[in-house]
C-alpha distance (Angstrom), angle and dihedral (degrees) to the residues before:
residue distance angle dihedral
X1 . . .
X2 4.01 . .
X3 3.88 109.6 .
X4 3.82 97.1 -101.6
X5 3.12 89.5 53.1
X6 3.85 105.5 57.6
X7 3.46 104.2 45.4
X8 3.56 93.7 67.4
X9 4.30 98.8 81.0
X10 3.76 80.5 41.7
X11 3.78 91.1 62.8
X12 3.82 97.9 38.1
X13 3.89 89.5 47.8
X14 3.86 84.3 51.1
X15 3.70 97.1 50.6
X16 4.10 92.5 40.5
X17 3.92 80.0 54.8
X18 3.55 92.3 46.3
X19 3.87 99.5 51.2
X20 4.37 94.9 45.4
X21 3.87 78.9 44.6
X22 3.72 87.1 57.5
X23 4.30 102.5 37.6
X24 4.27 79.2 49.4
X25 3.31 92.6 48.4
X26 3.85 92.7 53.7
X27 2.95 97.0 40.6
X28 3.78 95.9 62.5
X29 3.75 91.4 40.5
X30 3.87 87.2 69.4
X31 3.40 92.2 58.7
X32 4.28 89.0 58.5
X33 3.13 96.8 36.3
X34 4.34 92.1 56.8
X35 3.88 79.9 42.6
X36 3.81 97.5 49.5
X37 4.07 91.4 49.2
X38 3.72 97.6 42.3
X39 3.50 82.6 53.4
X40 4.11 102.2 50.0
X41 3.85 76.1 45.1
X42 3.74 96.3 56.7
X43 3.57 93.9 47.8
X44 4.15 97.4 43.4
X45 3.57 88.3 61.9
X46 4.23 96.8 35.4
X47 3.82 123.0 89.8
X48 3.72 90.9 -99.7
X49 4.19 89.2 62.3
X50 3.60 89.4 116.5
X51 4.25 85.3 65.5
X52 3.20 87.9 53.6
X53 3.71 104.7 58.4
X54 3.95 86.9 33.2
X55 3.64 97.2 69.8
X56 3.66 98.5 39.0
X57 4.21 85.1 58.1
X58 3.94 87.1 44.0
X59 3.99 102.6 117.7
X60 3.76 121.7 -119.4
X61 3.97 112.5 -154.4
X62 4.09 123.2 -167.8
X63 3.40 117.9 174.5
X64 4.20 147.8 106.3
X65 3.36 125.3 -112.9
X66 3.89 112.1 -34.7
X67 3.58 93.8 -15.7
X68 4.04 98.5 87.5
X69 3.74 119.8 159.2
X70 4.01 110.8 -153.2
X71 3.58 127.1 -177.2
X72 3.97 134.5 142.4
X73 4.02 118.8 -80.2
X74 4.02 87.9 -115.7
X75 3.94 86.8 66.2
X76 3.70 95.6 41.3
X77 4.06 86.6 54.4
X78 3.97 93.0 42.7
X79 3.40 101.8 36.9
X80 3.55 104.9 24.4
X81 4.01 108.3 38.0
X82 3.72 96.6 28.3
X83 3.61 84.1 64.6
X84 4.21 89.5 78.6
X85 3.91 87.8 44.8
X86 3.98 87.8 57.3
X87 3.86 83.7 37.2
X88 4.07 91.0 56.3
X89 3.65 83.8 37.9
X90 4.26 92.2 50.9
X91 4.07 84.5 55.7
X92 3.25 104.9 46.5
X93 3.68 90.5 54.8
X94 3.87 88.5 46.5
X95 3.88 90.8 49.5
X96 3.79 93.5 53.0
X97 3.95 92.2 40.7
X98 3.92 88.4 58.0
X99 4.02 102.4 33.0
X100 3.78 113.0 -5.3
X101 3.98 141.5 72.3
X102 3.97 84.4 -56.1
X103 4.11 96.0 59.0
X104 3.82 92.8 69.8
X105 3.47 116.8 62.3
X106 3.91 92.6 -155.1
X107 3.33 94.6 51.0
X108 3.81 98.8 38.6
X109 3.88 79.9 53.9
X110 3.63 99.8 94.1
X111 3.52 113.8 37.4
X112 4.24 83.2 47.1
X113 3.49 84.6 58.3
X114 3.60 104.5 46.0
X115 3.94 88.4 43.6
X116 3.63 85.3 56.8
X117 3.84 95.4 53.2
X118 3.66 85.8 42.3
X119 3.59 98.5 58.7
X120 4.07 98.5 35.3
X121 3.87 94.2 49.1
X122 3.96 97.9 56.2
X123 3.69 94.4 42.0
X124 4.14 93.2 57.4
X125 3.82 86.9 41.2
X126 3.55 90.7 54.6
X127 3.87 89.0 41.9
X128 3.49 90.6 54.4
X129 3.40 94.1 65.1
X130 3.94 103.6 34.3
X131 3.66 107.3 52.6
X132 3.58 99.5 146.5
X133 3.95 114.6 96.6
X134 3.54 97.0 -119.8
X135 3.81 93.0 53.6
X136 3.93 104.5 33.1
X137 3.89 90.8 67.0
X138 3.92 88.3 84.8
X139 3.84 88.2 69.9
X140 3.93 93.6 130.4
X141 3.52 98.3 39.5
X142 3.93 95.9 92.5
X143 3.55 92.5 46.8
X144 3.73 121.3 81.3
X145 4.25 131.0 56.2
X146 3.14 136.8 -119.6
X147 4.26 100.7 -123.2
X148 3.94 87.5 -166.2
X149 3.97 99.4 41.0
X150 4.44 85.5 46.7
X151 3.61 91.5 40.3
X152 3.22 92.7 47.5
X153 3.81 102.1 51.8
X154 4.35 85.0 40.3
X155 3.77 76.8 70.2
X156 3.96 106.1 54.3
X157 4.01 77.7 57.7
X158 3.46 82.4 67.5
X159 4.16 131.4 -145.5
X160 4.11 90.8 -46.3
X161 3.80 93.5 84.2
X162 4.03 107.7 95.3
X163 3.64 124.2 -104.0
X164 3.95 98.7 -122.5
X165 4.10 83.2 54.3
X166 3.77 90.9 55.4
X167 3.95 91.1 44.0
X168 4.10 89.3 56.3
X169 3.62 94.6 55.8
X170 3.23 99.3 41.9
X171 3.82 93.7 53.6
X172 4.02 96.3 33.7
X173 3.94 78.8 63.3
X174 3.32 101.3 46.9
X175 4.00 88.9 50.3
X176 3.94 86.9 45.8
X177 3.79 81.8 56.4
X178 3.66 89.9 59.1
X179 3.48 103.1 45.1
X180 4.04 90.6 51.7
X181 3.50 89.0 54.1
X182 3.81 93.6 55.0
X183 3.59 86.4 45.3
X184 3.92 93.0 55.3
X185 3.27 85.7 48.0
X186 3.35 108.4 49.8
X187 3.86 97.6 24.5
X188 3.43 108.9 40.3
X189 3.19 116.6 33.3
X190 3.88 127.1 103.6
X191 3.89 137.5 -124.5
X192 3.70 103.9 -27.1
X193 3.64 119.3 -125.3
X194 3.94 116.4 -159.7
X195 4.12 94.6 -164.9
X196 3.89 81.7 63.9
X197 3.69 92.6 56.8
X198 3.52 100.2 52.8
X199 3.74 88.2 52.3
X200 3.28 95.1 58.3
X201 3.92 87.8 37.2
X202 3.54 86.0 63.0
X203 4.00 91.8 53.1
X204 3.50 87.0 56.8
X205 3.75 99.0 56.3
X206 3.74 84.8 48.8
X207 3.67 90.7 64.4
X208 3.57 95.5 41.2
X209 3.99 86.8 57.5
X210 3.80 87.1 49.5
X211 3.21 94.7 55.3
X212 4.06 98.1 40.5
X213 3.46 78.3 51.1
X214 4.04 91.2 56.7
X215 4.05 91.1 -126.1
X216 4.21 95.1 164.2
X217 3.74 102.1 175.5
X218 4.10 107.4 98.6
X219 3.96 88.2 -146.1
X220 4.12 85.5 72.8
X221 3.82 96.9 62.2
X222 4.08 94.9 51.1
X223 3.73 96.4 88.8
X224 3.87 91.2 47.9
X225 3.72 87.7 43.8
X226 3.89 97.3 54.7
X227 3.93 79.5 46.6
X228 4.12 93.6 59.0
X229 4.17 80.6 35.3
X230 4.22 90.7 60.0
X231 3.75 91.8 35.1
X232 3.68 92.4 58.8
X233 3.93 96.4 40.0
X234 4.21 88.2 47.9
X235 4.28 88.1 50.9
X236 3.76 94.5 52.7
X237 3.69 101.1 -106.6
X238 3.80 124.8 125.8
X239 4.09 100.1 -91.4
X240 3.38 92.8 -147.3
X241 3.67 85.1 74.5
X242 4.23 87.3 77.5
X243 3.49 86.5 85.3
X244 3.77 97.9 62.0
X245 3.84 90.2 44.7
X246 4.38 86.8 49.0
X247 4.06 88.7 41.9
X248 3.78 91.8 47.3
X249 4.04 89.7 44.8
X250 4.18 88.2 49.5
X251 3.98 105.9 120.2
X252 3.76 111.0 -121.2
X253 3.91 92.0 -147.5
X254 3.69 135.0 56.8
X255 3.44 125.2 -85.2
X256 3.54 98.8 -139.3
X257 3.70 113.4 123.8
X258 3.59 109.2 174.2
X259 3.78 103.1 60.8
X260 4.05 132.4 -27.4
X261 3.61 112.2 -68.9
X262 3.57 100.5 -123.2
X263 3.96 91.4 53.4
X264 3.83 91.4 49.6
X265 3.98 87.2 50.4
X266 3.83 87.3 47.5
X267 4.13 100.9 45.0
X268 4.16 79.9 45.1
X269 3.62 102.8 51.3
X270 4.07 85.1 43.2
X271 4.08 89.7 52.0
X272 3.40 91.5 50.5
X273 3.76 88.2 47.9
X274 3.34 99.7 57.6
X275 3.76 103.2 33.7
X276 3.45 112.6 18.2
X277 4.05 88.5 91.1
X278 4.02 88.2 49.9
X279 4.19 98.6 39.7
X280 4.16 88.6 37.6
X281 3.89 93.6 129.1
X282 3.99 91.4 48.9
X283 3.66 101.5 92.5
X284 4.04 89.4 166.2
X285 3.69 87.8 66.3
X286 3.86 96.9 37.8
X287 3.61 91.7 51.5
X288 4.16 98.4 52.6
X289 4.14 78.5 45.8
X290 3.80 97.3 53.0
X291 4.23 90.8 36.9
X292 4.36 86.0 52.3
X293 3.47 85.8 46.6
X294 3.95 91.1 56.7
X295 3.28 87.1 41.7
X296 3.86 98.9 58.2
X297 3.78 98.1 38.2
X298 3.61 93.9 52.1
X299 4.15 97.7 53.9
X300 3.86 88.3 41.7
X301 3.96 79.6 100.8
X302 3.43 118.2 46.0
X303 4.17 110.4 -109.2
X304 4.14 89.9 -107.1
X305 4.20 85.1 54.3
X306 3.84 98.3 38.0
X307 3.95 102.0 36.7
X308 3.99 91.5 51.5
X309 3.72 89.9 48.3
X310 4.13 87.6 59.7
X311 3.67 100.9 36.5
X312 4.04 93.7 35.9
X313 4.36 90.5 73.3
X314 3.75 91.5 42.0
X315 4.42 87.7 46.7
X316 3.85 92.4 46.8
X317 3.52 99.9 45.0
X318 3.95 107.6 25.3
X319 4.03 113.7 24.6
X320 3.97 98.5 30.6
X321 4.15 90.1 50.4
X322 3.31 89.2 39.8
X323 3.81 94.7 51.2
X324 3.83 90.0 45.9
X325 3.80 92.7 52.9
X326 4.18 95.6 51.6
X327 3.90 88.5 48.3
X328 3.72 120.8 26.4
X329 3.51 90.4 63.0
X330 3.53 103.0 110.6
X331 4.35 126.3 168.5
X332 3.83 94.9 -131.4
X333 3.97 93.8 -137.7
X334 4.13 102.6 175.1
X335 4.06 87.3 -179.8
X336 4.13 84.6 58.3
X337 3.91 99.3 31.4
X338 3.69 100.0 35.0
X339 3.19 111.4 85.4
X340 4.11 139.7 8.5
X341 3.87 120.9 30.2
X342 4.06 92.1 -21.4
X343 3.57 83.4 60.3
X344 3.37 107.4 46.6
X345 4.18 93.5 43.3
X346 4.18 87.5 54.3
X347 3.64 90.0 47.1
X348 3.99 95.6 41.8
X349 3.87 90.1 52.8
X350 3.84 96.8 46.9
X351 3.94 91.8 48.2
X352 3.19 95.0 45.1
X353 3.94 100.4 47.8
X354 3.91 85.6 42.3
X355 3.73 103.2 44.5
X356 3.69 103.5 6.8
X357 4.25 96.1 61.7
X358 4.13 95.5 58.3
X359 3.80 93.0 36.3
X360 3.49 94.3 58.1
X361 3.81 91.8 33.2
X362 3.87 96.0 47.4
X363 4.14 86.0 45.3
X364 3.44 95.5 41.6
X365 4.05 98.2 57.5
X366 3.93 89.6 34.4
X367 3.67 89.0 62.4
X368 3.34 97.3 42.2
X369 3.82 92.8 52.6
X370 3.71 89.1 50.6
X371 3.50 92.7 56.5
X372 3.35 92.3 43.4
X373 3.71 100.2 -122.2
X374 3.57 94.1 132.2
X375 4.38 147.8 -10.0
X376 3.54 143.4 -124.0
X377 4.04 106.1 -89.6
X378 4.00 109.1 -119.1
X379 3.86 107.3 -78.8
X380 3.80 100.0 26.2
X381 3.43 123.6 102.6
X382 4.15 136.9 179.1
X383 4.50 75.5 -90.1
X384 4.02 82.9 55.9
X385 4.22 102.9 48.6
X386 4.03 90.5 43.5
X387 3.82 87.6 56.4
X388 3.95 87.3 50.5
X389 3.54 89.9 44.5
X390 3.33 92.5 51.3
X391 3.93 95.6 44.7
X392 3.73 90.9 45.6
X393 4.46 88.2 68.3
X394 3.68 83.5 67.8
X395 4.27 84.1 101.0
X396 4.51 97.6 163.2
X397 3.30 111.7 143.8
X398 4.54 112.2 18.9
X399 3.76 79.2 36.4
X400 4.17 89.6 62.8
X401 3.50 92.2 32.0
X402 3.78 96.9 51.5
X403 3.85 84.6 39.4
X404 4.30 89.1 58.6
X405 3.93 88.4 55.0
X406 3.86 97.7 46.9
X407 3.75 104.9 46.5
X408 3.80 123.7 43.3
X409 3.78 96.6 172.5
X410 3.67 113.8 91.7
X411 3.69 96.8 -138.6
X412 3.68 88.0 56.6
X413 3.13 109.3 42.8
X414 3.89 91.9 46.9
X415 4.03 83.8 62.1
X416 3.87 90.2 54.4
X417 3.72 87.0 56.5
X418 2.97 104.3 48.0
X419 3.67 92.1 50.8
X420 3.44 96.3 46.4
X421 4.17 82.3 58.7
X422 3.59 94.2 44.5
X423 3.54 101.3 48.4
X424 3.72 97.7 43.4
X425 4.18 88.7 53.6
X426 3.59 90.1 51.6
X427 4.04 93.9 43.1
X428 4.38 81.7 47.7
X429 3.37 90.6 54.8
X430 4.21 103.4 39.8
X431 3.86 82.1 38.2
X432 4.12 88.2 54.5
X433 4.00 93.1 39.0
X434 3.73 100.6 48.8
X435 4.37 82.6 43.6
X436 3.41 95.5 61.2
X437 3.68 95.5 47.5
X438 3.31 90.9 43.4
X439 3.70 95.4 55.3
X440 3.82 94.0 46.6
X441 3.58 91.0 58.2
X442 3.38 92.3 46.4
X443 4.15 101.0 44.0
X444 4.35 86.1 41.4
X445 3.77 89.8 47.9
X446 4.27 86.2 61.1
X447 3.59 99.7 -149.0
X448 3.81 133.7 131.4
X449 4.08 92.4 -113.3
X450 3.71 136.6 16.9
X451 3.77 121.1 -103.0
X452 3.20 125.3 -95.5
């Protein structure tokens, strides 16, 4: 086979690796991330509670010399290392956009849609019941999903549930994603400055340069990150933000110029074949060998494929359980969050994450189909959306986050928690009921697809 040629299974084996890599990966991350806020919950409410709230206030400093940059260790974990989850989140959207379920309008069609209905249905729920101006500001907190929490509980259903269903959710997330960040953005953030903008404008150019300049290592584009990352903090805007803009800026092909990747690897491994016995004492020539052998099998993926794949581990198991430590620990006070606005917020959230996600989902597609704006994928059924719908109130960690920027009262902001926790158990649990009926039916049935 010529060289162009064989690469290509190579690639697709890598990429089919790469996506059960990431649907394992989140699934396990559920797991610790339930783990992590059980435990921040255990030890809220324990004797030691005042530990708990005394290392999250602890201040963090970085700096040189006088220049010294303090803040608490709950800011560095919200601001600073939810920055790479928005950054993961920033690529993923700019991987679908340029060769996923995003990249075809017809098929983007329905999960858009439903994502749509999904986000528009819990907010008027939870409007519905918070009317008062104090309360109604936590609009948007009931209407994201948690893609690791949902994927996770997809896979206690185990490997029965259909493909195409697996595809929705997973993209119906990833749009959720999006919309919450435009929310954040243009919801909840403060007094814009425009002197912060151009600094992180400027950070931006610097990475385009990089990249015109076809710098591949991911190390070269921290200092212009942390430059987008100030910029955005010193214009009023949630920082963490930079790594959408970053993620969205990720090229989707390599930046190899001199020959494709997998050719370079291939003439490489075949030089060292031949002549690395007879040159074995030439350590110039074996080094520029070994460094254009980095070279090549690093840009085999394209940056947006192969930096997602490294930061994706270190984002499901460090900054997400992290994240869910520092903020779902919530002193369950029923005198304080049992009745009046506290009340109403915790029960608004709940409802509308439990009820309010496959209402708007279910109507959402229904309509859709109706006006024939889009169909049911092979393999899904009416059975199929309701279990997305259901999945998709699982709302963990935008939920909290979203729930941080639109309450600064403690009493308040504790009931947004600890709605966002209660309704996403109880959407885990109708989500893995109506799944497992759903899949007997469909598995005793014995046909290819389930019914619609």
């Amino acid at each position: 086979a010529t060289p162009g040629s064989s690469h290509a299974p190579f690639l697709a084996d890598r990429l089919a690796d790469g996506f059960g890599r990431f649907l394992r990966i989140e699934a396990v991350s559920g797991a610790v991330l339930l783990l992590a806020a059980a435990l921040a919950l255990i030890w809220a409410n324990s004797p030691l509670a005042a530990s708990y709230h005394a290392l999250w206030e602890a201040p963090l400093s970085l700096g040189i010399g006088s220049l010294v940059f303090s803040r608490p260790l709950h800011f560095w974990v919200n601001d600073g290392l939810m920055t790479f989850f928005f950054l993961v989140v920033g690529m993923e959207v700019r991987n679908e956009l340029h060769d996923g379920a995003l990249s075809q309008p017809r098929q983007a069609a329905l999960p858009v849609l439903a994502a749509m209905g999904g986000v528009m249905a819990p907010a008027l729920i939870f409007l519905a019941l918070n009317g008062a101006p104090a309360q109604r500001h936590g609009w948007a907190v009931p209407t994201a999903t948690d893609i690791a929490f949902a994927v996770g509980v997809l896979a206690l259903l185990g490997r029965g549930v259909p493909t195409n269903v697996r595809v929705i959710l997973l993209t119906l997330a990833i749009i959720d994603d999006i919309i919450a960040v435009l929310i954040i953005a243009l919801f909840y953030s403060g007094g814009l400055a425009p002197a912060g903008f151009l600094v992180a404008g400027m950070g931006a150019l610097v990475v385009l340069a990089f990249q015109r300049a076809g710098l591949g290592s991911a190390w070269a584009y921290v200092a212009p990150g942390a430059i987008v990352w100030g910029g955005l903090m010193m214009s009023g805007a949630h920082p963490a933000l930079a790594g959408v803009v970053l993620g969205l800026m990720t090229p989707v092909h390599a930046l190899w110029r001199q020959a494709a990747p997998a050719r370079v690897v291939a003439r490489v491994a075949g030089e060292l074949a031949d002549d690395g016995l007879r040159r074995h004492g030439d350590e110039r020539w074996l080094a520029g060998a070994l460094r254009q052998l980095r070279g090549g099998t690093r840009e085999i993926l394209p940056p947006v494929v192969r930096v997602q794949l490294m930061l994706r581990p270190w984002v499901a198991y460090v900054v997400m359980p992290l994240f869910a430590l520092a903020n779902a620990g919530v002193a369950v006070n029923l005198d304080a969050l049992g009745s009046g606005a506290p009340a109403w917020i915790m029960g608004g959230v709940a409802v509308a994450l439990v009820l309010g996600k496959p209402l708007g989902i279910m109507a959402a597609v229904w309509g859709s189909i109706r006006l024939g704006w889009c169909r049911l994928p092979p393999g899904v059924g009416w059975d199929g959306v309701l279990l997305v719908g259901l999945l998709a109130g699982i709302g963990f960690t935008m939920s909290i986050f979203v729930a941080l920027l639109a309450y600064a009262e403690p009493v308040l902001l504790d009931a947004a928690r600890l709605g966002v926790l209660a309704g996403s158990l109880c959407a885990a649990l109708l989500g893995l009921a109506w799944g497992s009926f759903y899949l007997r039916q469909f598995h005793g049935s014995g046909e290819d697809a389930p019914s619609g």
